[in-house]
Every structure is written in structure tokens, then in C-alpha cells.
N, CA and C of each residue as an Amber inpcrd file, in Angstrom:
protein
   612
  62.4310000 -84.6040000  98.7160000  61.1200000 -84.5250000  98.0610000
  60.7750000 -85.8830000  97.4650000  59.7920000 -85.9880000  97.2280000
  58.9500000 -88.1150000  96.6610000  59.0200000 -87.4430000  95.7420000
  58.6150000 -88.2000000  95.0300000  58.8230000 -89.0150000  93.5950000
  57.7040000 -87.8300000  92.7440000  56.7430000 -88.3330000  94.1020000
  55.3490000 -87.8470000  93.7760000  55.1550000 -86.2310000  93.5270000
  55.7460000 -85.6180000  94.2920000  55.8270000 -83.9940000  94.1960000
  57.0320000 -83.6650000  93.6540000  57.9290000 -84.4070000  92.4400000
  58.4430000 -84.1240000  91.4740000  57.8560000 -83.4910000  90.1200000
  58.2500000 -82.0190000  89.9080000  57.9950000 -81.5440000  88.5920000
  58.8490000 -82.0600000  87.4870000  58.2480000 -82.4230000  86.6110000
  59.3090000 -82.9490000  85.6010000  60.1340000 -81.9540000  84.4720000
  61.5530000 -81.7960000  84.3400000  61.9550000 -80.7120000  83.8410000
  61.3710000 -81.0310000  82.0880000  61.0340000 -81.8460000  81.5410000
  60.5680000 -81.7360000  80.4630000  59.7610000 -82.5730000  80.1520000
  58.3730000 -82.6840000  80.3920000  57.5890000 -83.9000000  79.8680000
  56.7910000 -84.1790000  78.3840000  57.1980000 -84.8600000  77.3480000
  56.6870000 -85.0130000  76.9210000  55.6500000 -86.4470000  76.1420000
  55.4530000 -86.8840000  77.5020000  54.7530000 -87.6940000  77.5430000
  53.4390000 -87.2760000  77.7430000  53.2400000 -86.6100000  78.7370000
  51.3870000 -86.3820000  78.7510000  50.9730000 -85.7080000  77.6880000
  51.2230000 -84.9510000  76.7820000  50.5770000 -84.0780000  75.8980000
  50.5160000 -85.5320000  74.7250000  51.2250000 -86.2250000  75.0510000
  50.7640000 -87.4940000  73.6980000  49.5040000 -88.2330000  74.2210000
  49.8800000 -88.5070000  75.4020000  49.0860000 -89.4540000  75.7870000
  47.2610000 -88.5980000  76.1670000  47.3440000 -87.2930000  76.6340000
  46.1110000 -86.9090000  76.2960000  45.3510000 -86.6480000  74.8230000
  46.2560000 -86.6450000  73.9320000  45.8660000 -86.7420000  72.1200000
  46.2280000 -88.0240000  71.3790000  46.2320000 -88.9080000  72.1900000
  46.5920000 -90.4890000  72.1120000  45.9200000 -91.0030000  70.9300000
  44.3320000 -91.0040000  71.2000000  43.1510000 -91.4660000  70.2460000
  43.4180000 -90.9010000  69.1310000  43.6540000 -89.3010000  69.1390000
  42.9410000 -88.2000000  67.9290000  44.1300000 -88.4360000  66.8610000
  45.4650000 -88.9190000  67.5960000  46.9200000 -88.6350000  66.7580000
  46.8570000 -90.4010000  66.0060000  46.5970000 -91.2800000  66.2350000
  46.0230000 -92.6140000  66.3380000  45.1960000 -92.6200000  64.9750000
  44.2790000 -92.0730000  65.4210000  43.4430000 -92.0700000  64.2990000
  43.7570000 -91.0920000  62.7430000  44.4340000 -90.0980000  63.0200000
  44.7090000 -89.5320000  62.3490000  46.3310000 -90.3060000  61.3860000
  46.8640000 -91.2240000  62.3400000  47.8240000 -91.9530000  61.4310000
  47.2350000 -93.5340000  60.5190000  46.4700000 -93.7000000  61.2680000
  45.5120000 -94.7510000  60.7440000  44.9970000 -94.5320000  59.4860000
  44.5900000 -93.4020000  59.6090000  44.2100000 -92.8260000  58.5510000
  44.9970000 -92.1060000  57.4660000  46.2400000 -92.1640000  57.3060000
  47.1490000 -91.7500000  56.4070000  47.4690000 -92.6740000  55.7530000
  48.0860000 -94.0990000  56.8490000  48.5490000 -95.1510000  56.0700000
  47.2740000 -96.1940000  55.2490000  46.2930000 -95.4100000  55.6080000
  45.1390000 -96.6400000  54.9310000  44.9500000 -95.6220000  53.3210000
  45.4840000 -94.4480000  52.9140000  45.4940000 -93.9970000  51.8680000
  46.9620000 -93.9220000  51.6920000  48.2210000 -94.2490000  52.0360000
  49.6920000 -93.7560000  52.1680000  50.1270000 -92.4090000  51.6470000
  49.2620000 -91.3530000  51.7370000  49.4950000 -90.1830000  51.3700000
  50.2290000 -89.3990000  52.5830000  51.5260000 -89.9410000  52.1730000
  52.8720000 -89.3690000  53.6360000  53.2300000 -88.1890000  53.0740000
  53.0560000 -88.1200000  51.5560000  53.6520000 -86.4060000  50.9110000
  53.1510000 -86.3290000  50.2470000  52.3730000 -85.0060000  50.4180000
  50.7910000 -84.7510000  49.7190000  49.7200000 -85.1010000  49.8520000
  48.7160000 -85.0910000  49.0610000  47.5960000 -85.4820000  49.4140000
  46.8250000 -85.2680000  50.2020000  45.2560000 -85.8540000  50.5180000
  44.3290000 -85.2060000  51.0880000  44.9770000 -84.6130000  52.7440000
  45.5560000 -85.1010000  53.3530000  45.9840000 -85.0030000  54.8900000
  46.5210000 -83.7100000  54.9700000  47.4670000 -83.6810000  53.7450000
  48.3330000 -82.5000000  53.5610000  47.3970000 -80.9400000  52.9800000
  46.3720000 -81.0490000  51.8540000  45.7130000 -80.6550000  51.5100000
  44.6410000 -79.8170000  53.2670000  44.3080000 -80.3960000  53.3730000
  43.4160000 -80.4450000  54.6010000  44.1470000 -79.5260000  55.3140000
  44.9440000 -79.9370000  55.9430000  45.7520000 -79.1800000  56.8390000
  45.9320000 -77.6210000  56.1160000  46.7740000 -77.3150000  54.8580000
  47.1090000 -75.6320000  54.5450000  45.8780000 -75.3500000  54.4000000
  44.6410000 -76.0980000  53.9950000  43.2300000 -75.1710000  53.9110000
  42.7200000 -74.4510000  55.8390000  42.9770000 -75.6950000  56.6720000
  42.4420000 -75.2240000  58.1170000  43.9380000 -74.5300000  58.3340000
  45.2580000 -74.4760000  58.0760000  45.8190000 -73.5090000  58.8640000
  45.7050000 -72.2370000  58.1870000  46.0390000 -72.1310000  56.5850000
  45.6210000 -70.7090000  56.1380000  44.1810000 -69.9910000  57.0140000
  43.4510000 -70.6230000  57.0060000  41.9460000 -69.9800000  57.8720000
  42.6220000 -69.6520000  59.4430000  43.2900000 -70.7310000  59.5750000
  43.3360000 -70.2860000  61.2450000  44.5330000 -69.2710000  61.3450000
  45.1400000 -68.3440000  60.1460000  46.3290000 -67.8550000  60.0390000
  45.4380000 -66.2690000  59.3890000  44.1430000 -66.4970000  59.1190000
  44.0170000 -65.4740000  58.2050000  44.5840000 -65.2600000  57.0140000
  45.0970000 -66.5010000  56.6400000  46.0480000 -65.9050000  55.2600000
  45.4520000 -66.5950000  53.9490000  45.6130000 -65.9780000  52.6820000
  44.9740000 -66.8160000  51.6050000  45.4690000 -68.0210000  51.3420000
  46.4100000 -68.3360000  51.5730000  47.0210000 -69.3290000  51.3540000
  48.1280000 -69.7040000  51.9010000  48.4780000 -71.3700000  52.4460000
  49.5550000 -72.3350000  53.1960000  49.7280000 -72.9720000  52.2820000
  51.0340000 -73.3800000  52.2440000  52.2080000 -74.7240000  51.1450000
  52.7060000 -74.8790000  52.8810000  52.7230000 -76.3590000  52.9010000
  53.2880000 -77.3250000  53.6430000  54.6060000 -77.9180000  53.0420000
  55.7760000 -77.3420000  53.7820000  56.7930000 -78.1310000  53.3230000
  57.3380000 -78.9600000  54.5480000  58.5440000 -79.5000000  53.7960000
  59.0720000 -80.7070000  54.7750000  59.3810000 -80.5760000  55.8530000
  59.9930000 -78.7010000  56.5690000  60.3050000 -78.5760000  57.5710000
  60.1780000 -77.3550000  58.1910000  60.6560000 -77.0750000  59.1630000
  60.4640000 -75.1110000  59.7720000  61.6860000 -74.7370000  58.6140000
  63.2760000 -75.2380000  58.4650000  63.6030000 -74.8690000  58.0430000
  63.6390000 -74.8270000  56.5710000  62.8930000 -75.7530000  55.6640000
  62.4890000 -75.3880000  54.1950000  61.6750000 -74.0430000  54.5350000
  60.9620000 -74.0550000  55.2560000  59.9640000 -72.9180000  55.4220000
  60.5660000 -71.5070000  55.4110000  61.7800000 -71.4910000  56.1650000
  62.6360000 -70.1740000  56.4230000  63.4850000 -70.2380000  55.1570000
  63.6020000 -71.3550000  54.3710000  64.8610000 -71.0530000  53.6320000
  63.5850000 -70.2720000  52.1150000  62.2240000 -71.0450000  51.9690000
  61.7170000 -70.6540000  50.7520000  60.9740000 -68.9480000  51.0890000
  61.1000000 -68.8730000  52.4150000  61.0490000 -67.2440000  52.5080000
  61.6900000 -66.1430000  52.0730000  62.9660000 -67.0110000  52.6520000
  63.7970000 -65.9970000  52.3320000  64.0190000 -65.7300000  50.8680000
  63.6600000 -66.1570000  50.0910000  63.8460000 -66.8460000  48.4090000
  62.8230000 -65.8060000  48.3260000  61.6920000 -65.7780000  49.0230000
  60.2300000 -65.2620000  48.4350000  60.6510000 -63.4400000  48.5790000
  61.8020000 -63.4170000  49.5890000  61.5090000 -62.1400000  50.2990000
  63.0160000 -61.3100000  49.2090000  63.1770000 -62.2670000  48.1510000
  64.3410000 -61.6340000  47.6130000  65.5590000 -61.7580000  48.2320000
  65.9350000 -62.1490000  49.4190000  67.6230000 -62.3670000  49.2680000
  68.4010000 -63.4250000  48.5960000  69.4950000 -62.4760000  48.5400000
  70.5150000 -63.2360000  47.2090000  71.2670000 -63.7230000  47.9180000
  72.2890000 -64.6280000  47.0730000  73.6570000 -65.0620000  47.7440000
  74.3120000 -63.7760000  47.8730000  75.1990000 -63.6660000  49.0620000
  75.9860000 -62.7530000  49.0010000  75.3510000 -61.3150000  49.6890000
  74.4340000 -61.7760000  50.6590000  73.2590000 -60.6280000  51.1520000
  73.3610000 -60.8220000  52.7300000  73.1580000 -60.2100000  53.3100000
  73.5100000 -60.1780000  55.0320000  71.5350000 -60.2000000  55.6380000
  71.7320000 -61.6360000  56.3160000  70.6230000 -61.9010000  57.2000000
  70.7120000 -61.3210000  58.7330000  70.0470000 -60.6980000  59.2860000
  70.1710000 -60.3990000  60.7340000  69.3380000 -61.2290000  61.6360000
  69.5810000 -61.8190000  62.3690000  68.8030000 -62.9050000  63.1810000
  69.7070000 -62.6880000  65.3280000  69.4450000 -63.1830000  65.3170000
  69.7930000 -63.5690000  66.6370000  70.3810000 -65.0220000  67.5880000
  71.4800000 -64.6590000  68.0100000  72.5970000 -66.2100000  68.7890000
  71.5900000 -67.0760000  69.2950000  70.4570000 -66.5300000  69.8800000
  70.0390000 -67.6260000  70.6460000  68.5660000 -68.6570000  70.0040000
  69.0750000 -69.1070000  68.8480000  67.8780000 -69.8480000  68.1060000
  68.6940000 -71.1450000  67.5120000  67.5890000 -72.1960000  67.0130000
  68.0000000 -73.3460000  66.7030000  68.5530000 -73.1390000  65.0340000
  69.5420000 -73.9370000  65.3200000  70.5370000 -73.6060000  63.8050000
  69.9200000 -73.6640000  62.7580000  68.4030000 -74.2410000  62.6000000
  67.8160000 -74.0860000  61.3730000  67.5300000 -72.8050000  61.0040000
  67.6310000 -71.8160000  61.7270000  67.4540000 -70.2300000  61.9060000
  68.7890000 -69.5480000  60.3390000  69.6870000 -69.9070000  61.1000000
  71.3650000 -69.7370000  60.4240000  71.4290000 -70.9650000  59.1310000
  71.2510000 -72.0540000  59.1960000  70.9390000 -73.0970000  58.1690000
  70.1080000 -72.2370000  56.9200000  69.0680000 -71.7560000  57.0590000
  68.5100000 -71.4520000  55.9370000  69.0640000 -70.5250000  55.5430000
  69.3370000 -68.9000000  56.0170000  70.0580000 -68.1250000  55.4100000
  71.3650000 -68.5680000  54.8230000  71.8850000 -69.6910000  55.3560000
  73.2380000 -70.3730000  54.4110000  72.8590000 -70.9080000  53.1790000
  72.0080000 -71.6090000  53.2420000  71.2490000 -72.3990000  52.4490000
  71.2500000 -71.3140000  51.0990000  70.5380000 -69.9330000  51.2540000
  70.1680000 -69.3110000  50.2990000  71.3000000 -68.1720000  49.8550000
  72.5130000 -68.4730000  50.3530000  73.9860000 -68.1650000  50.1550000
  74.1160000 -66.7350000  50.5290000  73.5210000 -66.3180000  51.8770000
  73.5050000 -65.2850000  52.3560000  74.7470000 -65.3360000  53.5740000
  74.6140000 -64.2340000  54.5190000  75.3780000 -64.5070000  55.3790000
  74.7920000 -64.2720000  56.2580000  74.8340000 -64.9170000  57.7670000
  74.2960000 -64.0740000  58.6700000  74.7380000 -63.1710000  60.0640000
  74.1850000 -62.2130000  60.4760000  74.5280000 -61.4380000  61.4430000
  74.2720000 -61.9750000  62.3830000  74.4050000 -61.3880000  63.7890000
  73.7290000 -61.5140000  64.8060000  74.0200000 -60.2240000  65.4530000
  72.3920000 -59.8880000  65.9860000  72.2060000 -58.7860000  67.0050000
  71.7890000 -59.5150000  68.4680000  71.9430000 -58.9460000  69.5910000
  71.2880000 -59.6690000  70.6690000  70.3300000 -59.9480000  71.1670000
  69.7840000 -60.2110000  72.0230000  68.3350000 -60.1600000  72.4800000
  68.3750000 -59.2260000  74.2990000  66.9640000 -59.0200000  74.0670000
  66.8100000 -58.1080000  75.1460000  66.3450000 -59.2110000  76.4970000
  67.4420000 -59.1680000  77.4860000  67.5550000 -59.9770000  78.9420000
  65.9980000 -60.3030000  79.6550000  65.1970000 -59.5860000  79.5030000
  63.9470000 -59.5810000  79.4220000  62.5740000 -60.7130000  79.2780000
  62.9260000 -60.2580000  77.5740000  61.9350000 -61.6850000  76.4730000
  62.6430000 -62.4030000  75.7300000  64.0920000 -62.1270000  75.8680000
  64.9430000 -63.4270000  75.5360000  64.6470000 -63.3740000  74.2000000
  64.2130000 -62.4280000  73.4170000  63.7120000 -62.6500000  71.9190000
  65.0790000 -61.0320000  71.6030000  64.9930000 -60.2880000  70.0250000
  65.8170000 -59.7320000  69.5070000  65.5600000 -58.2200000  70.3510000
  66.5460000 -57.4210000  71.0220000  66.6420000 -56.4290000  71.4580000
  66.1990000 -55.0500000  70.5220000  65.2470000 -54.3830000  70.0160000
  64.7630000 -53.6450000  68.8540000  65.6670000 -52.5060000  69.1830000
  66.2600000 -52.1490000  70.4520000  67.3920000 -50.8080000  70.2100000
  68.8210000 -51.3240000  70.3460000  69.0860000 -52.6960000  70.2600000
  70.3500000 -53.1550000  69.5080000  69.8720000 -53.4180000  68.2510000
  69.3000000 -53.9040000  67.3870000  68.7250000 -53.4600000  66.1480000
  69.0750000 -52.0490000  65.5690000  68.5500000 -51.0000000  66.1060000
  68.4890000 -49.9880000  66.1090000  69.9700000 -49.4530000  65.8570000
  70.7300000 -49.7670000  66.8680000  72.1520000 -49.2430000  67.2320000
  72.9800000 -50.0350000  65.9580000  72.5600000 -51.7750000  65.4080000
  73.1860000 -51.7770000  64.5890000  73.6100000 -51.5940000  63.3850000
  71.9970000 -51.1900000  62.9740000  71.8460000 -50.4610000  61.9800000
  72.6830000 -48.8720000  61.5520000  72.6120000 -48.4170000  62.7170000
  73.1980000 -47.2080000  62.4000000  74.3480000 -47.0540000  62.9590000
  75.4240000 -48.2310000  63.6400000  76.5340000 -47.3060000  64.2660000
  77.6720000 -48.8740000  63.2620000  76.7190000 -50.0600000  62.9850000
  77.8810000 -51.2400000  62.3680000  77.4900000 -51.4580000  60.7820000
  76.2580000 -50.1470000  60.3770000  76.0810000 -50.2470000  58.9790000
  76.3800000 -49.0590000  58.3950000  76.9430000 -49.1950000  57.0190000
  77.1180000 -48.2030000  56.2700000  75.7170000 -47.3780000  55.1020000
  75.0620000 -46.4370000  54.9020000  73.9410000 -46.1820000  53.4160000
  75.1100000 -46.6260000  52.2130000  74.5020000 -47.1990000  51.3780000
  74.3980000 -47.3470000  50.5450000  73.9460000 -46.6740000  49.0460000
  74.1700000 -45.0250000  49.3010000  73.5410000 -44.2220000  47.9570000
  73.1740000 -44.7960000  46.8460000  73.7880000 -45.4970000  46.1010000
  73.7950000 -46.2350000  45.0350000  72.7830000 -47.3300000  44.8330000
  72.5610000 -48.0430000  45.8900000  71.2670000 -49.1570000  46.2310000
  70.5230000 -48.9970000  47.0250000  70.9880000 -47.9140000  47.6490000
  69.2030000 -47.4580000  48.7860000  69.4480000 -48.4820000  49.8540000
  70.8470000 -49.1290000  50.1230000  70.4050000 -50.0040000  51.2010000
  71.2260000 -49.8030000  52.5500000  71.9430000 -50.9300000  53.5970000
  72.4910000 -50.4670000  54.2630000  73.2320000 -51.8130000  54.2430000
  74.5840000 -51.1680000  54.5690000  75.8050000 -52.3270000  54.3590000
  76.5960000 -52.7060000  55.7780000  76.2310000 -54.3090000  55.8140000
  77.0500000 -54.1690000  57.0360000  78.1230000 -54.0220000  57.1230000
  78.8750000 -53.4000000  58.0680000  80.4460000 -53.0450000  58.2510000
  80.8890000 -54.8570000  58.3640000  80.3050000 -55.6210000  59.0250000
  81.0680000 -56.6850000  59.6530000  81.2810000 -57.7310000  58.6050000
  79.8730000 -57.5560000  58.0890000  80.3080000 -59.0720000  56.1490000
  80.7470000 -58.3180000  55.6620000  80.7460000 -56.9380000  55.2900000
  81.0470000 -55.9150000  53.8350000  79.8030000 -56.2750000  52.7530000
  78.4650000 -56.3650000  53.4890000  77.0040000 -56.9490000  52.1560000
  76.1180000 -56.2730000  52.3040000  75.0910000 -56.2480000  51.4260000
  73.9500000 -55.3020000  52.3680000  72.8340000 -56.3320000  53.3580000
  72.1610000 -55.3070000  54.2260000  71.6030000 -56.4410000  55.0480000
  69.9880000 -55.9470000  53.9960000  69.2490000 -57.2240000  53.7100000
  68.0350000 -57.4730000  53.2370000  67.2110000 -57.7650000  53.8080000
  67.3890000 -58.6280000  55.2210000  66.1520000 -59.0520000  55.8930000
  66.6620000 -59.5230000  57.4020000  65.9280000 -59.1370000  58.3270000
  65.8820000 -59.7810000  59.7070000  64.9620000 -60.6710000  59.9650000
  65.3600000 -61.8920000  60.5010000  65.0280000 -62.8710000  61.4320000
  64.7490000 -62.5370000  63.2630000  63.3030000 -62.1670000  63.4710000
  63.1820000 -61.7180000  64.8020000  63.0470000 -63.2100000  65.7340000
  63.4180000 -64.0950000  65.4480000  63.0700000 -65.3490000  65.9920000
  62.0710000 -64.8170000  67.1620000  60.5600000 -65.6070000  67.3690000
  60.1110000 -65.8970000  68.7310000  60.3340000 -67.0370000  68.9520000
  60.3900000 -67.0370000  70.5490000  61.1140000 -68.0300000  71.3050000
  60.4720000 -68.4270000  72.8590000  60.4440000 -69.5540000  73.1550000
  59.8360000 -70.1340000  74.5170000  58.1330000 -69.1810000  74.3750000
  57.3780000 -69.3390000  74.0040000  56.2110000 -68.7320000  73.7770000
  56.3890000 -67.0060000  73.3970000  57.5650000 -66.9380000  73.6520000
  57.3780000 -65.0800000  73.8990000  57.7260000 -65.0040000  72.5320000
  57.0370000 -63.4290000  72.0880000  56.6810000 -63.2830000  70.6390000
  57.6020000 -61.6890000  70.9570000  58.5110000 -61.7240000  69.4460000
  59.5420000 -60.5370000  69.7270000  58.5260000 -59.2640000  69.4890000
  58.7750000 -57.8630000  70.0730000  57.8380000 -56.6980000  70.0360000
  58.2920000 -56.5520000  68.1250000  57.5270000 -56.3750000  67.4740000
  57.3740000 -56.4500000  66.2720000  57.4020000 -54.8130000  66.0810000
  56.4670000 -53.7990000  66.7080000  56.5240000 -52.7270000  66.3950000
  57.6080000 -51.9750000  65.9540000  58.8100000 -51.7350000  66.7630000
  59.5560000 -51.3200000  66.0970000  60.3760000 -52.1130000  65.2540000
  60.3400000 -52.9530000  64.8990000  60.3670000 -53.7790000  63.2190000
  59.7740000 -53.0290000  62.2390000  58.8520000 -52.3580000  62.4300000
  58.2110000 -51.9980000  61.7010000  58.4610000 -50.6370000  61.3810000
  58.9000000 -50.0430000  62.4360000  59.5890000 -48.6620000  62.3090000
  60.8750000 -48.6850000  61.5540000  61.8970000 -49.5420000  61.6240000
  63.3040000 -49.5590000  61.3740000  62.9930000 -50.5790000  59.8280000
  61.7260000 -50.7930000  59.1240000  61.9700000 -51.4460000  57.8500000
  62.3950000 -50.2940000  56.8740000  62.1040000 -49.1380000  56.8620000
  62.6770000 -48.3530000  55.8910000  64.1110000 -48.4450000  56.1450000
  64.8740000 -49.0590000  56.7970000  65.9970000 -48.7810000  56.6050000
  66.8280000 -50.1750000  55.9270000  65.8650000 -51.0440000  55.6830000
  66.0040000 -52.1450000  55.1880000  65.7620000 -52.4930000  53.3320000
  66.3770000 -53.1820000  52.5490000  65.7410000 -52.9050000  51.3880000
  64.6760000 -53.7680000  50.7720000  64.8350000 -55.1220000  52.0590000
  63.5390000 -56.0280000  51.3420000  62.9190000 -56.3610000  53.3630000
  63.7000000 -56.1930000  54.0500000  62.1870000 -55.9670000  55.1340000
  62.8910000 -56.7900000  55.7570000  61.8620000 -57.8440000  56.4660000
  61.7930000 -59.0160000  57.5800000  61.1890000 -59.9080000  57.8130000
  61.3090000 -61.3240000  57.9920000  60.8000000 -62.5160000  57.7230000
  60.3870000 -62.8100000  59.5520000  59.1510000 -63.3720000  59.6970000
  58.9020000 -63.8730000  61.4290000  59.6580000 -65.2640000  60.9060000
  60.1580000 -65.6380000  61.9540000  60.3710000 -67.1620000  62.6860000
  60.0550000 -67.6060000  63.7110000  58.6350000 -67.8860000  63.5030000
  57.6680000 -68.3590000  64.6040000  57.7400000 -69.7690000  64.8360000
  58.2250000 -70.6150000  64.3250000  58.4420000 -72.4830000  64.5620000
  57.6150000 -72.8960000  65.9370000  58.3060000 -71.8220000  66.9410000
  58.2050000 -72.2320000  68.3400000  57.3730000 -71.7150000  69.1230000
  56.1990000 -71.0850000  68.2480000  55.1630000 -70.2110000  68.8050000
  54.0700000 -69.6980000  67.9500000  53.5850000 -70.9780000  67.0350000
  53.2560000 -70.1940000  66.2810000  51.3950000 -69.7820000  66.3360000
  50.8230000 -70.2600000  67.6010000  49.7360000 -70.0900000  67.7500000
  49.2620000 -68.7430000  68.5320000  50.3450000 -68.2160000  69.1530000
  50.5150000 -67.0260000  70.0760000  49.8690000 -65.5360000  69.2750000
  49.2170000 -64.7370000  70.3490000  48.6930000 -63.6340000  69.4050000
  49.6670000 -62.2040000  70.1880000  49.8280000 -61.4870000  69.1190000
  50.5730000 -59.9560000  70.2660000  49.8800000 -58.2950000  69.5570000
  50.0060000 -57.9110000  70.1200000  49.6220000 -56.7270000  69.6210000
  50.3340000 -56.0140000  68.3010000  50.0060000 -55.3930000  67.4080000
  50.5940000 -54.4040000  67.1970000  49.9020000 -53.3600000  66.7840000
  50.1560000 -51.9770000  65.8350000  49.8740000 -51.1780000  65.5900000
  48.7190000 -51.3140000  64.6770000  48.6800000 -52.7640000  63.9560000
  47.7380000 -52.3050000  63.0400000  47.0540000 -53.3820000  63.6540000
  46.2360000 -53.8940000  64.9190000  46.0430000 -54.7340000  65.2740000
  46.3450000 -56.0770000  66.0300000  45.5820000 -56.9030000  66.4700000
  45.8900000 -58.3290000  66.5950000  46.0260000 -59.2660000  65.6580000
  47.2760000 -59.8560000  65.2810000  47.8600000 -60.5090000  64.6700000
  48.3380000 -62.1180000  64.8300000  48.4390000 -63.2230000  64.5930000
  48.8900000 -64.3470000  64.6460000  50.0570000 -64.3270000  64.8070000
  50.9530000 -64.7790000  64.9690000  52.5460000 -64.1020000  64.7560000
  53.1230000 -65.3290000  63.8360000  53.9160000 -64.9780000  62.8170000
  54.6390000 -65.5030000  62.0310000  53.3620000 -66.0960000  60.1120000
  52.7380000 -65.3470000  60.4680000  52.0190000 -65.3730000  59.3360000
  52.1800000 -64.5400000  58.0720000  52.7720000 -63.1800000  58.6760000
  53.4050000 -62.5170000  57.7430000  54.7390000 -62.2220000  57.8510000
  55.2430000 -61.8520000  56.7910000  56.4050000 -61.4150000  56.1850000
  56.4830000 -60.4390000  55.5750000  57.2370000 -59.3060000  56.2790000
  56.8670000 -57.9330000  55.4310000  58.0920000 -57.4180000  54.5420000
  57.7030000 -57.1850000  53.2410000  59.3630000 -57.1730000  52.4430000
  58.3890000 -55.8630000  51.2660000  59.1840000 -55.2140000  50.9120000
  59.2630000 -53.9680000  49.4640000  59.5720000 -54.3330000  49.0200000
């Protein structure tokens, strides 16, 4: 095969070079005020993404993973609390739940959408967790903690089926955090509508 009818296994050169001008100007314009943290650039931005998120309000932090770690903070887990997430995500996934002195699980993903399997979820909830009478929660057999929150990571554009997330949160005591990093413009269905994905976080 030429050169010429080579697909490239990862390009990321053309997507710069077609936003060449707009990214250009937009750095031009940072360093002629040096507002690199904070300020109007930063400002600007959580006002147009909250709108383009539907949400009342965006805080811009330094990274995806400050982002996952001040969630998890927001969503109530403690040190010493069992995160459920999934093997196949970038370690900032597992980084933040360390970060916030939790531990984390892993359930698998479904061969499919390559995102979290909702009836291994299902199965682990009820055949590798223990109730909890005393705290209303459910304990994993494998840390000995309770689990507080799942990490459904979406991944390569595909957005994990959320619905039954939504079914299996009563069995949770503070819910489930999206980790959208890698998708976060993508829309999917669910029950109560069309949704953005990773805009909310649903926790009791």
C-alpha cells in the first residue's frame, strides 16, 4: 500500500492544524493578560460549559483527575470506603479514589461497549457484598468497607448504559459519580430523558 492510502493509527495533527487560528488566538490572548489560573479565560469557559452542560454551575480545576478526586469529596466518601470503577480506565480513575483514602474495586466491563457490565454490577453487589443492618449499606467481601460510590467510566466515545445505575443506587449509600474525561460531549438516553453524560452525579 503508498504512503498515500495510509490510515494513520493515531493522528493528532489535523485536528490542530484545522483549529490552528482559533487555538492561536485564543493563547495570544491569555498571555497578553497572563491569566494561566483564573481569570477572565477561565471565568468564560465554566459560564459557556455550565450552559452547554445544563448545569448551574462549572469550577474548572487543574485536571480530569482533581475533578474525580473533588467529587468524590462532594459525593461523601471517606477514607476507608470502597470505590467501584472498572480495569480498563486511565489511572487517574484509581488515583483519585486513592487520593480521597478510599479503596478501589473493580467490576468488569461488558465485551460489547467496553464500558462497566450493569449485571456484573449487579452480581457484585449481591453475591461479593455483604447488608450492612446497622448502616444501611453494603460491604464489600473483598476490602471488608462499605462500597459508597461507582465510577461507570465512559470510554472511546461509548457512554456506559446508565439506566440500570440507576436501578441498583438503592443499594448504594451515597450513589455514583460519571467519569466522562473521554466523552464528554456525547448525549445517551435515559429514563428521565436526554442527558449530556458526565454532568451529573447522583448521590443521597
Amino acid at each position: 500500500m503508498s504512503a498515500v492510502g495510509r490510515i494513520p493509527f493515531l493522528d493528532l495533527l489535523t485536528p490542530h492544524r484545522e483549529l490552528e487560528e482559533e487555538l492561536v488566538s485564543v493563547f495570544r490572548a491569555t498571555l497578553s493578560t497572563a491569566g494561566f489560573i483564573g481569570g477572565p479565560m477561565v471565568e468564560d469557559f465554566e459560564r459557556d460549559f455550565a450552559a452547554f452542560c445544563d448545569a448551574e454551575n462549572c469550577v474548572g480545576v487543574g485536571s480530569g483527575t482533581d475533578a474525580l478526586r473533588f467529587a468524590l469529596i462532594a459525593a461523601g466518601v471517606k477514607p476507608g470506603d470502597t470505590v467501584v470503577t472498572v480495569p480498563n480506565t486511565f489511572i487517574a480513575t484509581t488515583e483519585a479514589i486513592s487520593q480521597v483514602g478510599a479503596q478501589f474495586d473493580l467490576v468488569d466491563i461488558d465485551e460489547q461497549t467496553h464500558t462497566i457490565d450493569p449485571e456484573r454490577l449487579r452480581s457484585y453487589l449481591e453475591s461479593e457484598c455483604t447488608p450492612d443492618a446497622r448502616t444501611n449499606r453494603v460491604v464489600s467481601r473483598r476490602t471488608g468497607t462499605p462500597v459508597t460510590a461507582v465510577i461507570p467510566v465512559h470510554l472511546y466515545g461509548q457512554t456506559a448504559d446508565m439506566d440500570p445505575f440507576l436501578e441498583e443506587r438503592a443499594s448504594l449509600a451515597q450513589g455514583r459519580l460519571d467519569g466522562a474525561c473521554s466523552c464528554v460531549q456525547l448525549l445517551s438516553r435515559e429514563k428521565s430523558g436526554c442527558l449530556r453524560r458526565g454532568w451529573r452525579g447522583d448521590h443521597e
